[in-house]
Backbone as numpy.savetxt, mean C-alpha at the origin, in Angstrom:
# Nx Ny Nz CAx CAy CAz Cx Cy Cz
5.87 -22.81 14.83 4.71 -22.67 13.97 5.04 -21.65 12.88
4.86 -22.22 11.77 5.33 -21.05 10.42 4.17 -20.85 9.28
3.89 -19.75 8.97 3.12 -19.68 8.08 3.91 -18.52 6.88
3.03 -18.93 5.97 3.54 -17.96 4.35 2.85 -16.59 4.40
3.13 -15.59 4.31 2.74 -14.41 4.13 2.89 -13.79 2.86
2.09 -12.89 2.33 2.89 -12.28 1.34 1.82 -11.16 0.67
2.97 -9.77 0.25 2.38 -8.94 -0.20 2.45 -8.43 -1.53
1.64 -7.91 -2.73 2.12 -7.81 -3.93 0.64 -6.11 -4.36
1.96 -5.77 -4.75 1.98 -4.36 -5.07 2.15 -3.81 -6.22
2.05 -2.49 -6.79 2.03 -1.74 -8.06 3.20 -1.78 -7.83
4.39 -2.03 -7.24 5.90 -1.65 -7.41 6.66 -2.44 -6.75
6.51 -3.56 -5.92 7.38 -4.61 -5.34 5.97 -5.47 -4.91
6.76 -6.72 -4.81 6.48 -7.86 -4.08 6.98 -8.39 -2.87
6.40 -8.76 -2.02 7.65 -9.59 -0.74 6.72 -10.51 -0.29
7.50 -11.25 0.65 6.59 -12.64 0.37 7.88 -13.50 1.97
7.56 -13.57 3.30 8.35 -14.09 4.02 7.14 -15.30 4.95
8.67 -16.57 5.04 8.03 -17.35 5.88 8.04 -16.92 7.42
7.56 -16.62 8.37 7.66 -16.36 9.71 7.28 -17.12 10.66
6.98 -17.03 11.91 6.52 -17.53 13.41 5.91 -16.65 13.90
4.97 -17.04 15.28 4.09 -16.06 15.83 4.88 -15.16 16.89
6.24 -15.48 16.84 6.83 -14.30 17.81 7.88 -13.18 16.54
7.57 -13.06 15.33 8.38 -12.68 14.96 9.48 -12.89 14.07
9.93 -14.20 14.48 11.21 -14.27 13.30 10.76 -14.91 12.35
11.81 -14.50 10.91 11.66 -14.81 9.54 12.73 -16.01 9.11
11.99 -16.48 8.72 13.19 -17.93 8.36 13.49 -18.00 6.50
12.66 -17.23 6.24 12.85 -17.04 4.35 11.66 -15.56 4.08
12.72 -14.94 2.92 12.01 -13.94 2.72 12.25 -13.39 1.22
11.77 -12.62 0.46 11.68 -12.53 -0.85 10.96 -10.77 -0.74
12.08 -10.48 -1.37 11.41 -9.28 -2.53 11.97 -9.05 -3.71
10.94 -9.12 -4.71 10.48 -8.79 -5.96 10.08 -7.85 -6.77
9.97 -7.92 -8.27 9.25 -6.62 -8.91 7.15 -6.86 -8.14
7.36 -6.12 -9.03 5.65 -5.49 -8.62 4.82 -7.06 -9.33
3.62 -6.92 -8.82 2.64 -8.32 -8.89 1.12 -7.56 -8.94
0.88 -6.53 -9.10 -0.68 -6.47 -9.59 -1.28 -6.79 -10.72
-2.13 -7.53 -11.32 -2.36 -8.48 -12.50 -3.29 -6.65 -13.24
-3.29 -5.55 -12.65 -4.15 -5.04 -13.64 -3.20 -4.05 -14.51
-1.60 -4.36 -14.04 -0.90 -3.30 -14.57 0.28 -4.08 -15.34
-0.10 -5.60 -15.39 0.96 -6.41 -15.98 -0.01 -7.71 -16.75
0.71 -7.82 -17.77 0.04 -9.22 -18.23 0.01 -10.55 -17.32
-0.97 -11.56 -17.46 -1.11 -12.66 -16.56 -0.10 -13.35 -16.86
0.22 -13.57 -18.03 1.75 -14.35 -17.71 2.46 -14.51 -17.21
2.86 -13.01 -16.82 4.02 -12.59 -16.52 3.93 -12.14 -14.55
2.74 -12.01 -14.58 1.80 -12.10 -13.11 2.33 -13.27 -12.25
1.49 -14.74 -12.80 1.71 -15.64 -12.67 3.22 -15.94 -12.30
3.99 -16.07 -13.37 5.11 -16.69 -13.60 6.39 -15.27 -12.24
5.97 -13.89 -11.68 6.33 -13.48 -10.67 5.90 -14.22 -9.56
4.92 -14.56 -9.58 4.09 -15.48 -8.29 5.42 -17.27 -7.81
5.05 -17.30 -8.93 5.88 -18.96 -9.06 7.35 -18.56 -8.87
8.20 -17.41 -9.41 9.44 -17.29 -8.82 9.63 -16.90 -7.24
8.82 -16.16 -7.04 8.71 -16.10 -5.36 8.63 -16.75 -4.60
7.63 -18.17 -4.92 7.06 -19.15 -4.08 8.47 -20.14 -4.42
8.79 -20.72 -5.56 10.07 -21.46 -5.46 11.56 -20.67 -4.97
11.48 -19.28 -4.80 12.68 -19.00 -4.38 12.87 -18.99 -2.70
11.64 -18.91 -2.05 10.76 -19.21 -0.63 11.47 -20.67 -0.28
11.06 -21.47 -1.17 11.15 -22.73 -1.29 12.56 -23.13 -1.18
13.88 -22.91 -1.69 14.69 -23.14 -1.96 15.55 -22.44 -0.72
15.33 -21.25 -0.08 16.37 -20.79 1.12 15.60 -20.94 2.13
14.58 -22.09 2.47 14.16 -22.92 3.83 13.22 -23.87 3.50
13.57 -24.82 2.65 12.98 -25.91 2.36 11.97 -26.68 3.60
12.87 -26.61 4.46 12.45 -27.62 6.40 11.05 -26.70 6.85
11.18 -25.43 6.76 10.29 -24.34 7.51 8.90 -24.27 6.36
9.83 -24.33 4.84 8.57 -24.02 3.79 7.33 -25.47 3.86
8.11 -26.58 4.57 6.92 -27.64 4.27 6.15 -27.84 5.02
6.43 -26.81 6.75 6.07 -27.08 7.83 4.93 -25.34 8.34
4.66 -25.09 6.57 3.95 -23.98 6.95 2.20 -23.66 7.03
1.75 -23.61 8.01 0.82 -24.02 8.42 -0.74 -22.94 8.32
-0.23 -22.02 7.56 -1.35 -21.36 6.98 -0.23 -19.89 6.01
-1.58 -19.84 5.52 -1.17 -18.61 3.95 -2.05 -17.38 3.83
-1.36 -16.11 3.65 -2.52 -15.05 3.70 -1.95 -14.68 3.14
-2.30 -13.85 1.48 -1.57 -13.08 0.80 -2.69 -11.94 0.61
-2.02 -10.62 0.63 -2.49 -9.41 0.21 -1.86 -8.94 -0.84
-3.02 -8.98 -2.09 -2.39 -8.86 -3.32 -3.40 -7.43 -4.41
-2.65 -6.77 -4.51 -3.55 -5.39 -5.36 -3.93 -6.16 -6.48
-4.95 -5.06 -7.36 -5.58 -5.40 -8.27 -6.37 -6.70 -8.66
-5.91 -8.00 -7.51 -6.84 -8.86 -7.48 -8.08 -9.39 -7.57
-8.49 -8.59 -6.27 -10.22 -8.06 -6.57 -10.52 -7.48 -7.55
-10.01 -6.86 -7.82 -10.41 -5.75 -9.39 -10.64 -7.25 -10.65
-9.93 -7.79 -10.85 -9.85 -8.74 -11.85 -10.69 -10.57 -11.44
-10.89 -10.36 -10.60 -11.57 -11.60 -9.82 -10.48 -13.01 -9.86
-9.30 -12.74 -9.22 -8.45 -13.13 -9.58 -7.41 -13.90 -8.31
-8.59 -14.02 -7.47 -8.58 -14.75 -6.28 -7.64 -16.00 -6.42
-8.81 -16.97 -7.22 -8.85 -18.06 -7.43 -7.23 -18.19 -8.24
-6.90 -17.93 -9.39 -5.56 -17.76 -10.01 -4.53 -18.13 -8.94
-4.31 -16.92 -8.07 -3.42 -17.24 -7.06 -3.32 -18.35 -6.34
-5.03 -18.58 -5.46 -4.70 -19.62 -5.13 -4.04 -21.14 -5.30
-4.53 -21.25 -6.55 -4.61 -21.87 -7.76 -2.72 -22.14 -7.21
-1.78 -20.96 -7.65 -0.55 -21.02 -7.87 -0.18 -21.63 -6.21
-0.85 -20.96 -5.52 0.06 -21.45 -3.66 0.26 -22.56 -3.57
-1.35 -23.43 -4.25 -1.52 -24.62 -3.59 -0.85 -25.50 -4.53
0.58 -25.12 -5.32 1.31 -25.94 -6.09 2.32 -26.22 -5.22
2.30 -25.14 -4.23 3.57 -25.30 -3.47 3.41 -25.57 -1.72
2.05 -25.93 -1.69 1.61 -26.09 0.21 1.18 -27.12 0.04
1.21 -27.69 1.14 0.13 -29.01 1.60 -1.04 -28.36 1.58
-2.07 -29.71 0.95 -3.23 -29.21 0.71 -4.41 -28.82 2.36
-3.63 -29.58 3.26 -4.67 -29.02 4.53 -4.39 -27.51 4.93
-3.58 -27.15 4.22 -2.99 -25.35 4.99 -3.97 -24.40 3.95
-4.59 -23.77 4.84 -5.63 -23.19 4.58 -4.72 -21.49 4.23
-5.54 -21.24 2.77 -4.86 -19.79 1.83 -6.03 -19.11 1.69
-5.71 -18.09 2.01 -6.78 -16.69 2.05 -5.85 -15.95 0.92
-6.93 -15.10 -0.38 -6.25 -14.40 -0.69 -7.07 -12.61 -0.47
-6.49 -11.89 -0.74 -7.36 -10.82 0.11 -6.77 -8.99 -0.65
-7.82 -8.65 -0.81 -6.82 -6.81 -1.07 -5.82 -6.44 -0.30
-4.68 -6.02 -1.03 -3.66 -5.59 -0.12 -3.71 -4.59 1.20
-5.21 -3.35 0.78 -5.42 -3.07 1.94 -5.51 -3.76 3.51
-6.12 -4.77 3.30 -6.97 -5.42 4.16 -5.26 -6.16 5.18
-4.18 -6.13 4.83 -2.79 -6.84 5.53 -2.52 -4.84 5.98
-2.75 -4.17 4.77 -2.48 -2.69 5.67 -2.81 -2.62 7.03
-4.19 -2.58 7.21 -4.84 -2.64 8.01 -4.37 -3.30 9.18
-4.36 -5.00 9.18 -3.63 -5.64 10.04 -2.17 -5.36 10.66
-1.60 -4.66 9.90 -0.45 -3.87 10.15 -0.24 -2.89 11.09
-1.37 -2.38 11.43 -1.45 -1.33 12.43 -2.40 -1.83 13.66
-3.28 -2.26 13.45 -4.38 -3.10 14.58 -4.09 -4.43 14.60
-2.77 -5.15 14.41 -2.60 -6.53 14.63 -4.06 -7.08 14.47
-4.85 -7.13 13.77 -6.19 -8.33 13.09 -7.52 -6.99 14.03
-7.29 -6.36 14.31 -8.45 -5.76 15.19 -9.27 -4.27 13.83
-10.37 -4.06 14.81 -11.50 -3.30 13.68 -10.23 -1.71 13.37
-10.58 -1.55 12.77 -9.89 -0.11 12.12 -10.73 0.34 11.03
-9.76 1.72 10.50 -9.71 2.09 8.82 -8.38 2.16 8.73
-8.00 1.99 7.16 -6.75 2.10 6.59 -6.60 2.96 5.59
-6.02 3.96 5.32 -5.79 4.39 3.85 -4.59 4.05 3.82
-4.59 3.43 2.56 -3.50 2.99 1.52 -3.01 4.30 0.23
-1.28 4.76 0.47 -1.40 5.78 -0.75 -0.14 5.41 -1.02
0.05 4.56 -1.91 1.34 4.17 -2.48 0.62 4.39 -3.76
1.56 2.84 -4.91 1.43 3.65 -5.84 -0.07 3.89 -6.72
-0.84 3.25 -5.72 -2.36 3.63 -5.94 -3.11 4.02 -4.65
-4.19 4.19 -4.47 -4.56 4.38 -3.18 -5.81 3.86 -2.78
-6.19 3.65 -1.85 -7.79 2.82 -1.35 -8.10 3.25 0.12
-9.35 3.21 0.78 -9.73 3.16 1.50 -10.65 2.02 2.30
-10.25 1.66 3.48 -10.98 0.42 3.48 -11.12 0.11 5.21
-12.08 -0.38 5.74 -12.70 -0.40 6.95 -12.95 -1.77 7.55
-12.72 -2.44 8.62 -13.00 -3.60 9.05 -13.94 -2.93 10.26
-14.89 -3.73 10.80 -15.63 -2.69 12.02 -16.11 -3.98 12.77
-16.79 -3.29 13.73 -16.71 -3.81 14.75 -17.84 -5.27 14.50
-18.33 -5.70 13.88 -19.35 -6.43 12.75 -18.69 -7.13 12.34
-17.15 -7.66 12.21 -15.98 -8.13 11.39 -17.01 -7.84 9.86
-17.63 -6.68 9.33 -17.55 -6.55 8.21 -16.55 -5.71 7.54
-16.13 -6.07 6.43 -15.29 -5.02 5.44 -15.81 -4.11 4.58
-15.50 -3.00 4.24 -16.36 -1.72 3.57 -14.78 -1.04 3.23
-15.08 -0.91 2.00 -14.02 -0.16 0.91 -14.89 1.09 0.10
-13.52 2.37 -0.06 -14.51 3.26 -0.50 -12.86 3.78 -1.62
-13.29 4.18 -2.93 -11.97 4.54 -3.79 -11.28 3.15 -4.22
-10.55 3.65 -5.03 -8.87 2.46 -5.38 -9.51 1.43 -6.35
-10.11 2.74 -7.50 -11.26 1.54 -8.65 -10.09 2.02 -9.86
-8.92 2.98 -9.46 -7.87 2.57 -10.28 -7.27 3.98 -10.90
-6.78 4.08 -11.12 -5.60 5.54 -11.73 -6.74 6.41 -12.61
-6.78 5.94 -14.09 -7.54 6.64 -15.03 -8.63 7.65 -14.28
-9.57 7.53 -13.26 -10.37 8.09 -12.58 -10.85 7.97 -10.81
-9.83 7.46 -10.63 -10.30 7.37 -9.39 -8.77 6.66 -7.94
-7.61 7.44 -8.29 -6.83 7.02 -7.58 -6.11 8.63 -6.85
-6.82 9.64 -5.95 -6.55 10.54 -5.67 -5.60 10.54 -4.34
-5.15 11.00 -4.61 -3.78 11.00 -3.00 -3.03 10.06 -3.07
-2.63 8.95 -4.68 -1.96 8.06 -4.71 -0.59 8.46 -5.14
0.34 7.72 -4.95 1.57 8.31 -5.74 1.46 8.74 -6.79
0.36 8.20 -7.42 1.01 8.03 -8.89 -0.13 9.80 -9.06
-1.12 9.98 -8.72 -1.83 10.81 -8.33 -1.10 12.15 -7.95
-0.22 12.32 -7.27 0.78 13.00 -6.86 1.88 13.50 -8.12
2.43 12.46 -8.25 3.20 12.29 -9.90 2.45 13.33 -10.71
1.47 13.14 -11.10 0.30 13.62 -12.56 0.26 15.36 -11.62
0.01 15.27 -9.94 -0.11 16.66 -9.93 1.13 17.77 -10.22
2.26 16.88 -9.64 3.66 17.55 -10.06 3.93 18.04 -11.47
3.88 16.67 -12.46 3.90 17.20 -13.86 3.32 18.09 -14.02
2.12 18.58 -13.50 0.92 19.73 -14.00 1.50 20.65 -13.76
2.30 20.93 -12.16 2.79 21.98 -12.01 3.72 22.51 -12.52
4.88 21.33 -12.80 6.08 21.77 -13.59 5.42 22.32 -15.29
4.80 21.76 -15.83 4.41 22.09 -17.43 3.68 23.37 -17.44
2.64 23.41 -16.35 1.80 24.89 -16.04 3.03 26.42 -15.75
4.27 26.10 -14.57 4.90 26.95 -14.57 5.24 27.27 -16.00
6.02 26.47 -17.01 6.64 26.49 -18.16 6.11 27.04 -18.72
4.46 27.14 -19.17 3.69 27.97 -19.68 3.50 29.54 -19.25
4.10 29.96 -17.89 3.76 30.96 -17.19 2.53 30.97 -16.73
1.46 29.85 -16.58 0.35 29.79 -16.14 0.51 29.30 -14.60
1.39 28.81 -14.00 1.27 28.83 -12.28 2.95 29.53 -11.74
2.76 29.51 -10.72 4.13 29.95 -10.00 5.25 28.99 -10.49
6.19 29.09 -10.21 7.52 28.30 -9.88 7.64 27.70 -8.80
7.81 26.50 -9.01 8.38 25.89 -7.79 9.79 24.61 -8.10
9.51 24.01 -7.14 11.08 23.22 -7.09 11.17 21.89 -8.05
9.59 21.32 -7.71 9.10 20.24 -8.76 10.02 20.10 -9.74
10.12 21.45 -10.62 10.88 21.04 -12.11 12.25 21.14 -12.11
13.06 21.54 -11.27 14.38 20.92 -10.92 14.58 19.64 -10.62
13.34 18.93 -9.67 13.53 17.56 -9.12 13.21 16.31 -10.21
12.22 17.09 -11.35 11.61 16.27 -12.30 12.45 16.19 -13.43
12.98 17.21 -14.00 14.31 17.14 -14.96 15.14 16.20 -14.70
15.73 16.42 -13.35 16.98 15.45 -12.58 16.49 14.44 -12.67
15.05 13.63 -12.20 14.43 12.23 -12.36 14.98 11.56 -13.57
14.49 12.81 -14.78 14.12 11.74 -16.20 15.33 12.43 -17.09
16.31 12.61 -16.15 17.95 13.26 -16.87 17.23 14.16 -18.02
16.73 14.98 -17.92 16.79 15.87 -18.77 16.72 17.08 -18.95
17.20 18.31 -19.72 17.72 19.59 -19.87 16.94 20.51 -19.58
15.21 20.43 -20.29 14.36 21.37 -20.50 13.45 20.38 -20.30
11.67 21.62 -19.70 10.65 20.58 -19.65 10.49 20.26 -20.75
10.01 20.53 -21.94 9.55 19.85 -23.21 9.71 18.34 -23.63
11.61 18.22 -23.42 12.10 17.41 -23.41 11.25 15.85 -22.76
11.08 16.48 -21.78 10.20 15.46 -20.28 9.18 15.04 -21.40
8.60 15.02 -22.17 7.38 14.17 -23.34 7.79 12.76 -23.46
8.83 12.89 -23.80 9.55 11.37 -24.44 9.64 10.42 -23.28
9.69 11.27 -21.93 10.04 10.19 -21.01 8.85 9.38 -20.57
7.68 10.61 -20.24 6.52 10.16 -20.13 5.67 9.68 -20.92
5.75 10.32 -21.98 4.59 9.14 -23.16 5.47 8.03 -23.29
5.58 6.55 -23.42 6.06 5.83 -23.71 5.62 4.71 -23.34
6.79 3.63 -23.64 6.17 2.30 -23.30 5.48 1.69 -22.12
6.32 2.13 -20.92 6.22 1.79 -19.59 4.52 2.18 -19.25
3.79 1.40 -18.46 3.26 1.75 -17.68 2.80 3.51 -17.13
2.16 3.95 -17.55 2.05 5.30 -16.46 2.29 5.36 -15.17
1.33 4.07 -14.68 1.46 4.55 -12.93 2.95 4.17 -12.48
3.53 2.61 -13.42 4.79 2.37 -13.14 6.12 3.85 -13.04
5.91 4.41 -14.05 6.63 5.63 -15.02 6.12 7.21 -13.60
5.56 7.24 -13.55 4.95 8.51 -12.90 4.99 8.30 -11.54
4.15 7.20 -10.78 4.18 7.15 -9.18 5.42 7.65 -8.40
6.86 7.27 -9.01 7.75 7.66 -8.40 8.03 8.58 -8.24
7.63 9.72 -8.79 7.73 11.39 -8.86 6.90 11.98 -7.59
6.20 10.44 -6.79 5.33 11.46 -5.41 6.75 12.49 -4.51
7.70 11.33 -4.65 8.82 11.53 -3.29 9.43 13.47 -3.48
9.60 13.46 -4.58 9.77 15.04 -5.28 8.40 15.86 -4.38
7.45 15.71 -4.32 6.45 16.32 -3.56 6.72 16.60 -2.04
6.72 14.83 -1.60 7.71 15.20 0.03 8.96 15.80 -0.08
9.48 16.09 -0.86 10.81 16.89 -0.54 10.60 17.93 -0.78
9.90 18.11 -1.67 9.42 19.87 -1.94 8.68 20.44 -0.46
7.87 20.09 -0.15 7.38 20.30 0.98 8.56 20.38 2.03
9.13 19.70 2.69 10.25 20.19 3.42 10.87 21.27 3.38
10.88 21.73 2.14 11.69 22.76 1.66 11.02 24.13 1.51
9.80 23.74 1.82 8.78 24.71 1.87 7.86 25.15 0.31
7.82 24.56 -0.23 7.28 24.84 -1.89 5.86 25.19 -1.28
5.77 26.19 -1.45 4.35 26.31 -1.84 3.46 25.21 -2.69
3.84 25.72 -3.83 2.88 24.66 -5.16 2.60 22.97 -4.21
3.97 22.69 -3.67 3.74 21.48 -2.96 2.83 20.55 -2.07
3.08 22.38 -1.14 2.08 22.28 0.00 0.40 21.96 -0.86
0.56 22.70 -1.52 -0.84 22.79 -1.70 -1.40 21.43 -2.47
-0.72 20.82 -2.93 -0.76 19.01 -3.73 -1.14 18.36 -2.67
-0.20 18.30 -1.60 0.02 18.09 -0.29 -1.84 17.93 0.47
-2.09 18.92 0.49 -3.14 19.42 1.33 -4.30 19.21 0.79
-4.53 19.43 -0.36 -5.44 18.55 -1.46 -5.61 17.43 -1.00
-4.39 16.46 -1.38 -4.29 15.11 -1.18 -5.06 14.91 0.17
-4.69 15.23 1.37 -5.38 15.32 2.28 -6.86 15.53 2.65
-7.40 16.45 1.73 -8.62 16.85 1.79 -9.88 15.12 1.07
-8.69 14.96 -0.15 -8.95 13.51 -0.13 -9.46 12.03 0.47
-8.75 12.09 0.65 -7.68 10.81 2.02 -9.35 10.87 3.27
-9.00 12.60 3.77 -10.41 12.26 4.73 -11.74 12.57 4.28
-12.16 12.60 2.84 -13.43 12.68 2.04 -13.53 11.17 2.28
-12.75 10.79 1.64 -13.03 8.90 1.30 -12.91 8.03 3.23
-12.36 8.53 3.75 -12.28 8.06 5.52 -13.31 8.42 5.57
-14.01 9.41 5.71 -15.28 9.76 6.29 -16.74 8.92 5.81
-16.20 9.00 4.33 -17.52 8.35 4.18 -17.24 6.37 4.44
-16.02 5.98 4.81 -15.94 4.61 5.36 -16.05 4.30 6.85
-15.89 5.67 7.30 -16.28 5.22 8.74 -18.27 5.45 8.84
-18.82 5.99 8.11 -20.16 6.48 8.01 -20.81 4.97 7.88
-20.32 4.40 7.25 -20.70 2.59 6.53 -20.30 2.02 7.61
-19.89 2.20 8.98 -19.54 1.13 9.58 -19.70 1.23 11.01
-19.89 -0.29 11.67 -20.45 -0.10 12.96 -19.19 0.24 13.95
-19.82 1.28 15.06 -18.67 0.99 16.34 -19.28 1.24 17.37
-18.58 1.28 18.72 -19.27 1.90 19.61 -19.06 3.29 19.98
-18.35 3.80 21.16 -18.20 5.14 21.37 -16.60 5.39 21.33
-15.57 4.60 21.21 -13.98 5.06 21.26 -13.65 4.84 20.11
-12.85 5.51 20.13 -11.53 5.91 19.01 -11.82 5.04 18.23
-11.90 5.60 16.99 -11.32 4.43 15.98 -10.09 4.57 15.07
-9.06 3.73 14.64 -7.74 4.03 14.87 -7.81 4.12 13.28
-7.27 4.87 12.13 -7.13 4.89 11.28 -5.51 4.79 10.64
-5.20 3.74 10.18 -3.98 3.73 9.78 -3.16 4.39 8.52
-2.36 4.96 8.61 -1.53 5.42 7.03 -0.30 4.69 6.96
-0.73 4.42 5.81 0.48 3.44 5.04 0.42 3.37 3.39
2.18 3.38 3.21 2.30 3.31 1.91 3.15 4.50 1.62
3.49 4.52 0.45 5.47 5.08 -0.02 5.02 6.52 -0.04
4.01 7.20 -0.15 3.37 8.35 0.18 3.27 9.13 1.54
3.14 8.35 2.53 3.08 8.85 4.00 4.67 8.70 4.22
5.84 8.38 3.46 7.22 8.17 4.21 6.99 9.10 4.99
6.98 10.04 4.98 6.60 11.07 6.20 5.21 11.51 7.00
4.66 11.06 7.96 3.70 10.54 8.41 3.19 12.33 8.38
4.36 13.17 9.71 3.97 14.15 9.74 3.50 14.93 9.12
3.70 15.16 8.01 3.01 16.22 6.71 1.23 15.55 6.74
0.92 14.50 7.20 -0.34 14.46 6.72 -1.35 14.28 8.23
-0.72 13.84 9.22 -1.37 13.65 10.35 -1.86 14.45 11.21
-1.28 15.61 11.38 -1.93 17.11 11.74 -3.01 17.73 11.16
-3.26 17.44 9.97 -3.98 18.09 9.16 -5.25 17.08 8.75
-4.75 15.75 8.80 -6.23 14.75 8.78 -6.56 15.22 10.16
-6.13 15.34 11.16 -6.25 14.52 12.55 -7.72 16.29 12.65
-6.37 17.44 12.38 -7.78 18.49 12.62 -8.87 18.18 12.26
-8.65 18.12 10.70 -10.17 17.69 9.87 -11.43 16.80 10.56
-10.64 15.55 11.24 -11.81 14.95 12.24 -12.24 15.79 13.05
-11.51 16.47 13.83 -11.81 17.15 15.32 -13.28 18.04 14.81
-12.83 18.73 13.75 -13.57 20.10 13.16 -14.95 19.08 12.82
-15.06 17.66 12.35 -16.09 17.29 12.66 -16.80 16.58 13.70
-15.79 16.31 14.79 -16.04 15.88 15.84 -15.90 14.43 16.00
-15.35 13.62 15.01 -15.29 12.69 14.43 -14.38 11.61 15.37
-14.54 10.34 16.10 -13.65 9.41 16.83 -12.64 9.52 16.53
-11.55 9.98 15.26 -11.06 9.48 14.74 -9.21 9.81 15.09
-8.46 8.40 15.52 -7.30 8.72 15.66 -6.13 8.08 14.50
-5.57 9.21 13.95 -4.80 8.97 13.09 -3.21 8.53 13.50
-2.52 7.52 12.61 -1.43 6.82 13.15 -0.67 6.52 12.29
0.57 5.96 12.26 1.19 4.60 11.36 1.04 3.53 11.70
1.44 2.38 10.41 1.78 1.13 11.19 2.47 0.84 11.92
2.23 -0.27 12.83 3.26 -0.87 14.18 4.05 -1.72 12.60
4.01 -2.42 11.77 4.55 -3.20 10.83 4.49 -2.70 9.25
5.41 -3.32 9.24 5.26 -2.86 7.21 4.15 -4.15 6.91
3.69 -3.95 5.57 2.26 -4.52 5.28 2.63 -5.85 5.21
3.78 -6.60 4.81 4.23 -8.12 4.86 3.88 -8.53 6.38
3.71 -7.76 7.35 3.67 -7.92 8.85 2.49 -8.67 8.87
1.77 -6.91 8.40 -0.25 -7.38 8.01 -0.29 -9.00 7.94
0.31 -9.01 7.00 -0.20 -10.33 6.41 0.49 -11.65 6.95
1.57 -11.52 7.75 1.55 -12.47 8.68 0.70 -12.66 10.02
0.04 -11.40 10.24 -0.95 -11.49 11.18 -2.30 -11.95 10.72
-2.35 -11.60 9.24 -3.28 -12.11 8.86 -3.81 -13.92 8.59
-2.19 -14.44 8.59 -2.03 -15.82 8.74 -2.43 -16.21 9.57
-1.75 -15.32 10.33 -2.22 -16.05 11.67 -3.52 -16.36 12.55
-4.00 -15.65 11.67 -5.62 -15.40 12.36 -6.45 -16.65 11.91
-5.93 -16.95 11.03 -6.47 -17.96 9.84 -6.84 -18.91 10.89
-5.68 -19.24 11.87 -5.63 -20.66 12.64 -5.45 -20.24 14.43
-6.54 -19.06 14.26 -6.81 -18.39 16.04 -5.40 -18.43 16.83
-4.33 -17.98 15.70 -3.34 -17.56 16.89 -3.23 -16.17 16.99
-3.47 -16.09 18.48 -3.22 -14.24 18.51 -1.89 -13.87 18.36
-1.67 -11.94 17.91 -0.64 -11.91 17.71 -0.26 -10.49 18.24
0.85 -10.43 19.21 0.97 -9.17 20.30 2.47 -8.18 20.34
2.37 -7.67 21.48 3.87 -6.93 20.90 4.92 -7.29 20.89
5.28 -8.50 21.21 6.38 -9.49 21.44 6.72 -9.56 19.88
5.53 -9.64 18.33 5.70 -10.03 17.63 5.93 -9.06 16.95
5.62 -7.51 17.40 6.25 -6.16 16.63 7.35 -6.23 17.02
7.89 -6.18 17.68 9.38 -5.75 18.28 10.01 -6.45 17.62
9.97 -8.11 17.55 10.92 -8.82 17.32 10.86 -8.60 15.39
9.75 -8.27 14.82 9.63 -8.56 13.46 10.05 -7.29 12.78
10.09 -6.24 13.52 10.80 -4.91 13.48 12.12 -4.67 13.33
13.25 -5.68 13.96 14.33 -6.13 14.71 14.84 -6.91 13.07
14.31 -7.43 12.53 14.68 -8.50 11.20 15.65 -7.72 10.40
């Protein structure tokens, strides 16, 4: 039994055919696929190279695939459902039923294999988002960079620059940031750093990548870091709190997942959410995913057509 999965992001795409125990018979990664940070053309026409390159290294498995769940950013934002679908069903039999869905929502599945949770998402944007015990969904944040993407990479990025340009001024401490940020954008002096950042590219494209300089600073002990760091955090469980407040449960745990190029290191943030609940007394158990989010969304396939999906199918899809 094979179904299409696939995830599309501010900074890659992937997109694999799988089975319900795990193995991948075709798989694809790509540039980035969010329609609010790229023209539709060019949206589109990433969509269609993925799906024919799918197509072409398991032709036998791609015709015999029996449901579709893609988790795709900025989608919802643009009402842009339909588009996609639009593109799958060039390449499926028309009885295989395609869900398209916020990329949170395969996060999610990623850690609770299809079951109620919260997720924060902090890659190169960030969201919050809740499935409960109601199978309703409730999202709180991730309405997009300009105002409202806090604890996201790219969020992270904008706090680093501040710090590196603020030291330069003699208006904050020193820290390591502007060694790591020079080295990024090869260049001598901060000033210099203008040219790299004002420009053509994308901001969040151009900036998000500067979170990882934050986790390394932190290791290293940066102050200035920590404190981006801990912010971010203060974040993360402002927007959790008020998504678990919106949603039904009963009396246990509810499992909150972190995921995304921001948590590479889980530890820096899980001690410090995890207190924050306690101090309110709050169900709340903080975790990673059992799967990377392409997982999500093969579980999310799978749900499509009531096949359950268990640890037989982490292990082995872990193992790839």
């Amino acid at each position: 039994m094979y179904v299409l999965a696939m995830d599309g992001g501010g900074t890659k795409t992937s997109a694999v055919i799988c089975d319900e125990v795990g193995h991948v018979y075709a798989k694809v990664n790509t540039t980035r696929s969010n329609p609010t940070a790229m023209d539709i053309p060019y949206f589109e026409a990433t969509l269609h190279a993925l799906l024919q390159n799918l197509l072409q290294q398991n032709p036998q498995a791609f015709v015999a695939i029996e449901s579709c769940f893609a988790g795709m950013a900025g989608v919802k934002e643009l009402h842009a459902e339909s588009t996609v679908e639009h593109i799958i069903r060039q390449y499926v039999q028309k009885k295989v039923p395609v869900l398209v869905e916020n990329d949170a929502l395969i996060a999610l599945y990623a850690g609770t294999l299809g079951k109620p949770g919260i997720i924060q998402i902090a890659g190169t944007g960030a969201i919050t988002m809740g499935y409960d015990q109601e199978k309703k969904f409730h999202r709180v944040g991730g309405w997009g960079y300009l105002f409202d993407d806090a604890g996201s990479g790219y969020d992270l990025g904008v706090q680093a620059l501040k710090a590196v340009f603020q030291n330069y001024d003699g208006r904050k401490p020193a820290t390591q940031l502007t060694e790591a940020v020079l080295r990024h954008f090869a260049k001598d002096t901060v000033p210099q750093l203008i040219s790299s950042i004002y420009n053509d590219e994308h901001p969040r494209t151009n900036i998000a990548p500067l979170s990882k300089y934050v986790i390394e600073a932190v290791e290293q002990g940066d102050a200035i870091a920590l404190r981006i760091i801990e912010e971010a955090c203060q974040s993360y469980y402002e927007a959790i709190k008020t998504c678990y407040a919106q949603m039904t449960w009963e009396d246990e745990q509810v499992p909150v997942i972190l995921t995304g190029g921001v948590f590479s290191n889980e530890q820096h943030f899980i001690p410090t959410l995890q207190q924050l609940a306690e101090d309110d007394g709050l169900p709340l158990h903080f975790m990673k995913a059992l799967v990377e989010p392409i997982g999500g969304a093969v579980v999310g396939a799978f749900q499509q057509i009531s096949v359950e999906i268990g640890q037989q199918f982490v292990d082995t899809f872990n193992k790839r």
